[in-house]
Every structure is written in structure tokens, then in C-alpha cells.
N, CA, C and O atoms as CSV, one atom per row, in Angstrom:
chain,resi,resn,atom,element,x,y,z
A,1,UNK,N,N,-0.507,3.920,-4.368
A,1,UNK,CA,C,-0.792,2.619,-4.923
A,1,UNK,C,C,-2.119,2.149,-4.335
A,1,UNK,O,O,-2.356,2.145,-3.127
A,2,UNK,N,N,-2.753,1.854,-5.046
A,2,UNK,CA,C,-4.320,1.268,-4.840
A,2,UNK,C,C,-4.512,-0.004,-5.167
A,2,UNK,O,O,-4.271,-0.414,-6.303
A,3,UNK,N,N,-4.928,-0.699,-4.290
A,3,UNK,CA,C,-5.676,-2.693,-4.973
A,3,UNK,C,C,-6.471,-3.230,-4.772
A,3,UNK,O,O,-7.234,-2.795,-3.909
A,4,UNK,N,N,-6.663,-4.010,-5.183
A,4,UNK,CA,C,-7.806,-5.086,-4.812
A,4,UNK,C,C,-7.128,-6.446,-4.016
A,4,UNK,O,O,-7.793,-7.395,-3.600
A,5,UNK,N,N,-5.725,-6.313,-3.914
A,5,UNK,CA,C,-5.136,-7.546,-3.583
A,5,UNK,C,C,-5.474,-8.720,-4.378
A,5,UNK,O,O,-5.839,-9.761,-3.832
A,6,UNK,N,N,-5.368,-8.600,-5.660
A,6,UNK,CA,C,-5.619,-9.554,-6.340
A,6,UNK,C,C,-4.454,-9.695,-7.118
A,6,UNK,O,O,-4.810,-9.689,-8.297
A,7,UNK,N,N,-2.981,-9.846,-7.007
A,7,UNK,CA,C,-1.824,-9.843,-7.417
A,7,UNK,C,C,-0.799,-10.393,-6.619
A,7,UNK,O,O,-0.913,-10.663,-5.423
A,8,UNK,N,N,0.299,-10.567,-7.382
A,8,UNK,CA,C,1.422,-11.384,-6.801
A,8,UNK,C,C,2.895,-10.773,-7.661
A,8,UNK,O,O,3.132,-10.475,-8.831
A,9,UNK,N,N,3.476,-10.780,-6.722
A,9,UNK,CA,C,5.219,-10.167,-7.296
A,9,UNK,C,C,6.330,-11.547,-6.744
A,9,UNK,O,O,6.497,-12.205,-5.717
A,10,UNK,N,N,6.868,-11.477,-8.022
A,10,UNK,CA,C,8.699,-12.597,-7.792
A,10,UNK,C,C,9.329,-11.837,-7.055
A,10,UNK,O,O,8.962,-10.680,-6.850
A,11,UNK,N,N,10.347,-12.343,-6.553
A,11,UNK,CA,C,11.366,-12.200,-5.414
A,11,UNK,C,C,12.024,-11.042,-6.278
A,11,UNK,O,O,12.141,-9.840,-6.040
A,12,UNK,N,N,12.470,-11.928,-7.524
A,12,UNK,CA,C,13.470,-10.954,-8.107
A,12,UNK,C,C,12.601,-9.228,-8.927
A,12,UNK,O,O,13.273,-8.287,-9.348
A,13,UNK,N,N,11.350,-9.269,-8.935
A,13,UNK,CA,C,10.812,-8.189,-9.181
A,13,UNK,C,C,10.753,-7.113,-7.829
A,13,UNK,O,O,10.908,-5.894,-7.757
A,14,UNK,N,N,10.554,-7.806,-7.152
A,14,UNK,CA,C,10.971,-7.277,-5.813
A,14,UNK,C,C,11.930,-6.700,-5.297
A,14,UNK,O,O,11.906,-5.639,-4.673
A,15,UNK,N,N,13.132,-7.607,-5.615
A,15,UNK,CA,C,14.394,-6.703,-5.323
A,15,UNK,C,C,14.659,-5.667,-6.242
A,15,UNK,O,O,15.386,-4.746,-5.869
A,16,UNK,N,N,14.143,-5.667,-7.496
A,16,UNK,CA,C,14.300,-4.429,-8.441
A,16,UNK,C,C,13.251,-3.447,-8.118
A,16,UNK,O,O,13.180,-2.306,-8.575
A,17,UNK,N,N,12.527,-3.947,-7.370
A,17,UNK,CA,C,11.772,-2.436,-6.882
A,17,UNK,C,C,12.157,-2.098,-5.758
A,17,UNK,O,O,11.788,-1.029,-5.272
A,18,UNK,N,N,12.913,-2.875,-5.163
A,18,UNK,CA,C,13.200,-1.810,-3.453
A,18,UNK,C,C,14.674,-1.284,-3.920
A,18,UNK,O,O,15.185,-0.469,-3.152
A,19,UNK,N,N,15.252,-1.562,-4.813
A,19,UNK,CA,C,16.740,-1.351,-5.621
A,19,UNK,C,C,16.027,0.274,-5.871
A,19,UNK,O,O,16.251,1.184,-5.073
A,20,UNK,N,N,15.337,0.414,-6.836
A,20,UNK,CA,C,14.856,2.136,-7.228
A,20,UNK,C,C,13.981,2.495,-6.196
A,20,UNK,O,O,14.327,3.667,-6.048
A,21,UNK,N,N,13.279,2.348,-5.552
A,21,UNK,CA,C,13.214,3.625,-4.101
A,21,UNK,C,C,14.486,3.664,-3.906
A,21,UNK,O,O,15.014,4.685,-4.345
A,22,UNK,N,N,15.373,2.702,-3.256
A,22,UNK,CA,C,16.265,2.894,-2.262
A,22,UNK,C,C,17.638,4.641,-3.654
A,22,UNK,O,O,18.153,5.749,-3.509
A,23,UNK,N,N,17.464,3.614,-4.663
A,23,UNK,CA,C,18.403,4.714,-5.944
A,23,UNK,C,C,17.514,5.785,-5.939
A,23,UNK,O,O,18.189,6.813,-5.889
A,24,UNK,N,N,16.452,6.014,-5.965
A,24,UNK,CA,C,15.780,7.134,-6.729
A,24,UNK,C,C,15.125,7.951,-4.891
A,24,UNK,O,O,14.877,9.133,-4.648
A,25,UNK,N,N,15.059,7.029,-4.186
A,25,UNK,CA,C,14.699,8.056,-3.083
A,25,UNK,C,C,13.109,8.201,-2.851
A,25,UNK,O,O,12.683,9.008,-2.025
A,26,UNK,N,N,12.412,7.541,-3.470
A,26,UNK,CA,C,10.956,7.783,-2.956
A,26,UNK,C,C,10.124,6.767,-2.222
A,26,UNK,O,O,10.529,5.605,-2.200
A,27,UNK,N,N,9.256,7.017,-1.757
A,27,UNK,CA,C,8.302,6.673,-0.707
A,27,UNK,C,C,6.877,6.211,-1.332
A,27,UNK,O,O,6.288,6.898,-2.167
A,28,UNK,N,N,6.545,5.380,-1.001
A,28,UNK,CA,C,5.025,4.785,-1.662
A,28,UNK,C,C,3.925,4.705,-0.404
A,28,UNK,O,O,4.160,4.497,0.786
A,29,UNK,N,N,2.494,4.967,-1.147
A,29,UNK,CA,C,1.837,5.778,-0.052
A,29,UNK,C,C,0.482,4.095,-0.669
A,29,UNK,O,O,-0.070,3.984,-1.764
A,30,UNK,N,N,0.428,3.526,0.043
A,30,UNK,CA,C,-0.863,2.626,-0.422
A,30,UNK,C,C,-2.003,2.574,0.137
A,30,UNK,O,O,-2.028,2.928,1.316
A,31,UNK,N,N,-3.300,2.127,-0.502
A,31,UNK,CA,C,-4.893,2.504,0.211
A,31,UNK,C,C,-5.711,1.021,-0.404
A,31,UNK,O,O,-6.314,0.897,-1.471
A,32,UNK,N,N,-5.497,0.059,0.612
A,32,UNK,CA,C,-6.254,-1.029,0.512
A,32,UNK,C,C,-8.048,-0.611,0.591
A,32,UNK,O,O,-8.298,-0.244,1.739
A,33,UNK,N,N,-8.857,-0.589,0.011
A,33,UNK,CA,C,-10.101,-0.090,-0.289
A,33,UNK,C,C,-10.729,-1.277,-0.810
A,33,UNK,O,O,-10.454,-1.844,-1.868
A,34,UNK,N,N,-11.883,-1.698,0.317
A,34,UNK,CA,C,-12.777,-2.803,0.349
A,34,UNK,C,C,-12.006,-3.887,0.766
A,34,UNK,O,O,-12.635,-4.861,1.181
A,35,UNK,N,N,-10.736,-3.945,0.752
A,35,UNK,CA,C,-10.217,-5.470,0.707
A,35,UNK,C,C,-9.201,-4.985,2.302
A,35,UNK,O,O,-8.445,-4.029,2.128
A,36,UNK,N,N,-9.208,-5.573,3.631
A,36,UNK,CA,C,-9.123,-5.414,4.859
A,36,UNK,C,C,-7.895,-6.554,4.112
A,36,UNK,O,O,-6.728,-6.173,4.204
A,37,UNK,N,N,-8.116,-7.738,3.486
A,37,UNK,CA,C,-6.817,-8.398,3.927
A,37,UNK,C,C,-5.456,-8.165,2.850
A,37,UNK,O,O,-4.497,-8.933,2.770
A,38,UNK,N,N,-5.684,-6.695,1.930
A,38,UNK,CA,C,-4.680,-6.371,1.453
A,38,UNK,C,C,-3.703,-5.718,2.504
A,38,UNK,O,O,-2.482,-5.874,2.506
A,39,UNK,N,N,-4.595,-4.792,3.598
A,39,UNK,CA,C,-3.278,-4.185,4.069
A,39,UNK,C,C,-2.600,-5.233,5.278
A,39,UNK,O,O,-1.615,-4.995,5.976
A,40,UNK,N,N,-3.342,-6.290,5.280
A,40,UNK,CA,C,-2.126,-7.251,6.431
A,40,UNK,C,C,-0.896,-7.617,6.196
A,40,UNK,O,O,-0.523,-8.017,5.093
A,41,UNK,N,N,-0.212,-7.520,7.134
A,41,UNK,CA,C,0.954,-8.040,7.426
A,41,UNK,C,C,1.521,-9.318,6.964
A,41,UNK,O,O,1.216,-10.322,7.608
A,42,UNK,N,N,2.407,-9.449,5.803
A,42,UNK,CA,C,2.785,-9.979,4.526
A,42,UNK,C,C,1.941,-10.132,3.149
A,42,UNK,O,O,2.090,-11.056,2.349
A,43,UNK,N,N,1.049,-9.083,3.023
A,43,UNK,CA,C,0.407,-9.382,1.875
A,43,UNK,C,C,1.457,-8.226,1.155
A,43,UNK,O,O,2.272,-7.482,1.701
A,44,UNK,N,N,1.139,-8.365,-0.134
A,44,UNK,CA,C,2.369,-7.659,-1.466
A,44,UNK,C,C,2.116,-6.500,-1.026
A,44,UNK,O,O,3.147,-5.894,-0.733
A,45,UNK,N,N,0.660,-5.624,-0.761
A,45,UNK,CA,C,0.865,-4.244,-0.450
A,45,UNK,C,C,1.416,-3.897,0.637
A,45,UNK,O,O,2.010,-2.819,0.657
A,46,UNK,N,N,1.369,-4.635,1.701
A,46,UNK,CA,C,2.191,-4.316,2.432
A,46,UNK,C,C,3.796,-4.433,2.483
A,46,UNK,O,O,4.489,-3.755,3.241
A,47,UNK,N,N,4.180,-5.173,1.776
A,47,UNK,CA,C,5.804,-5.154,1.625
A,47,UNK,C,C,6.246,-3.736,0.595
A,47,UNK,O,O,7.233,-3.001,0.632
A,48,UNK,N,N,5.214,-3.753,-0.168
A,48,UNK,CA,C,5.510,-2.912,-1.640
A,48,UNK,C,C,5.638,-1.142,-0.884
A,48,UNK,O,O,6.469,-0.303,-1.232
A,49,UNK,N,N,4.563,-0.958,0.194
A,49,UNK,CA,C,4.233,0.353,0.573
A,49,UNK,C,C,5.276,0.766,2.156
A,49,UNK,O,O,5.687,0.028,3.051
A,50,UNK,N,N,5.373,1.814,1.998
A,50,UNK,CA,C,6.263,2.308,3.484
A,50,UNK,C,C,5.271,3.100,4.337
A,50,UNK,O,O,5.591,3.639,5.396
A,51,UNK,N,N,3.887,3.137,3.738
A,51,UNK,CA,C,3.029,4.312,4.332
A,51,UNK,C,C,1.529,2.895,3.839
A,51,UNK,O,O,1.339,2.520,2.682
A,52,UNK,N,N,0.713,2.391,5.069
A,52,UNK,CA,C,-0.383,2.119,3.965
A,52,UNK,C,C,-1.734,1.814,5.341
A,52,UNK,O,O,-1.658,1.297,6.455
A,53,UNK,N,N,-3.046,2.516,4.449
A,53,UNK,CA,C,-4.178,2.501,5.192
A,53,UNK,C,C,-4.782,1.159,4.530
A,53,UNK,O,O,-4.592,0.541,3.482
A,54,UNK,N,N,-5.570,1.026,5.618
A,54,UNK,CA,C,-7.045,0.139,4.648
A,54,UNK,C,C,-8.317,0.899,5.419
A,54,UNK,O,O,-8.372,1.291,6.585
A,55,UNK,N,N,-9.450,0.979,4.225
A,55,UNK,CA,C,-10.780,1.453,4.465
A,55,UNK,C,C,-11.805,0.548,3.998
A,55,UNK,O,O,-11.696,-0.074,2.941
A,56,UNK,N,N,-12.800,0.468,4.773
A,56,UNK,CA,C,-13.481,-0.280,4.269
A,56,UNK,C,C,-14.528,0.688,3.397
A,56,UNK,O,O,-14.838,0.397,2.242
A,57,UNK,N,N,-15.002,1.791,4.036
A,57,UNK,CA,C,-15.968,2.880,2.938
A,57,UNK,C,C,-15.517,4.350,3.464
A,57,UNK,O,O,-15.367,4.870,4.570
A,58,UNK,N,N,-15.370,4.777,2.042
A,58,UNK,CA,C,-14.667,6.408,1.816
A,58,UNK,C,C,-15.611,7.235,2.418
A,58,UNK,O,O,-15.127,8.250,2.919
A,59,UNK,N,N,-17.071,7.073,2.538
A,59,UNK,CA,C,-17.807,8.040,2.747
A,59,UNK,C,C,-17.804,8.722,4.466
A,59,UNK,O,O,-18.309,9.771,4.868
A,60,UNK,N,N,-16.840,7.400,5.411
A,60,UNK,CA,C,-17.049,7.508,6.781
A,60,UNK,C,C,-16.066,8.626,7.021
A,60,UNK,O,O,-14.891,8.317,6.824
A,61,UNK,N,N,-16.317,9.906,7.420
A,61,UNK,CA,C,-15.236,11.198,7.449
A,61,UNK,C,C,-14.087,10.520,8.573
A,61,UNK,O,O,-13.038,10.613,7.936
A,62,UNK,N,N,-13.881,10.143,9.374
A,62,UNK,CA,C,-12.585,9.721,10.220
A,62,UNK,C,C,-11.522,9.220,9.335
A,62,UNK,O,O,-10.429,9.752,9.144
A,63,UNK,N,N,-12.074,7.892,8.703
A,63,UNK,CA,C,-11.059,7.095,8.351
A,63,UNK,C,C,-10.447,7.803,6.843
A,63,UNK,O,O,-9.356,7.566,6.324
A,64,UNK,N,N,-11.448,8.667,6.385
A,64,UNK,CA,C,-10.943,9.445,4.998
A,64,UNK,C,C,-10.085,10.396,5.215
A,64,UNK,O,O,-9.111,10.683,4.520
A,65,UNK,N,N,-10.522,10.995,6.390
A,65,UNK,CA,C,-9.923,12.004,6.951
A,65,UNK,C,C,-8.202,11.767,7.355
A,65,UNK,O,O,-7.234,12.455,7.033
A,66,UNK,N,N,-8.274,10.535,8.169
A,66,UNK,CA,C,-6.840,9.931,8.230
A,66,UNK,C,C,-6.026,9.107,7.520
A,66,UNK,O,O,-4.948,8.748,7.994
A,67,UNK,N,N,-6.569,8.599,5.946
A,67,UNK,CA,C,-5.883,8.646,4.523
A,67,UNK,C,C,-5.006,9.997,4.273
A,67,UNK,O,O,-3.779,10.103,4.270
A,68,UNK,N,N,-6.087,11.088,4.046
A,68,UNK,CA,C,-5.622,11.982,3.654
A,68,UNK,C,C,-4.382,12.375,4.929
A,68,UNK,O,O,-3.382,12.553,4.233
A,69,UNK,N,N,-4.166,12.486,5.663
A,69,UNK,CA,C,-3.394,13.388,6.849
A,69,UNK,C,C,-2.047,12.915,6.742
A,69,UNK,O,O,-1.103,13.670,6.977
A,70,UNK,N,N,-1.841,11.354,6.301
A,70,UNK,CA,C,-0.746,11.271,6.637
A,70,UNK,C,C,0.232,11.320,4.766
A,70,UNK,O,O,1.408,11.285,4.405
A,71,UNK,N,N,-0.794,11.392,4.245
A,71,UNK,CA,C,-0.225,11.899,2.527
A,71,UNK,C,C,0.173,13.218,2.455
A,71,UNK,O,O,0.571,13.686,1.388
């Protein structure tokens, strides 16, 4: 899952999405890119994701490097 943090989710859309991971079993991998205050602590990507980076630029090999590693 990728954003701009420019979005918002209802409670009850919410519980129907942690309802199918929890039924279906999968894991969401998210990459806040340019936007530092998507991956904080209570923003939607962070509730939405179980795995999530933020970068500020792809081109710096460390931080690309440790996107990729933990996918």
C-alpha cells in the first residue's frame, strides 16, 4: 500500500478490513513516500499496515535498501 496520506477511513470500514486479514490471513506491507507524517503513529497508514516504512527519496541506497529487506 502506497500514499500520499491524503485520505480518511470510518470506523465501520475499518472493522471490515481488519475482519478480512484477520478471515483471509494476510499481511499489508505500506511505503509512506515523500509524506514523513503518513507513517506516524495514528495516521490511517499506520493502523491499515502491519509492516510500514517512510522514505523521504528512493534514490538514497540504505533506506531503499531497507524497504526492500523486510518485503
Amino acid at each position: 500500500m502506497i500514499t500520499d496520506d491524503e485520505c480518511g477511513v470510518t470506523e465501520e470500514w475499518m472493522r471490515g478490513w481488519n475482519d478480512a486479514k484477520h478471515r483471509l490471513g494476510f499481511r499489508v506491507f505500506g511505503m509512506a513516500i515523500g509524506a514523513a507524517g503518513a507513517a506516524e503513529a495514528g495516521s490511517v497508514l499506520e493502523v491499515l499496515c502491519d509492516y510500514l516504512r517512510s522514505i523521504e527519496d528512493l534514490t538514497e541506497v540504505h533506506a531503499a535498501a531497507d524497504l526492500f529487506r523486510v518485503i
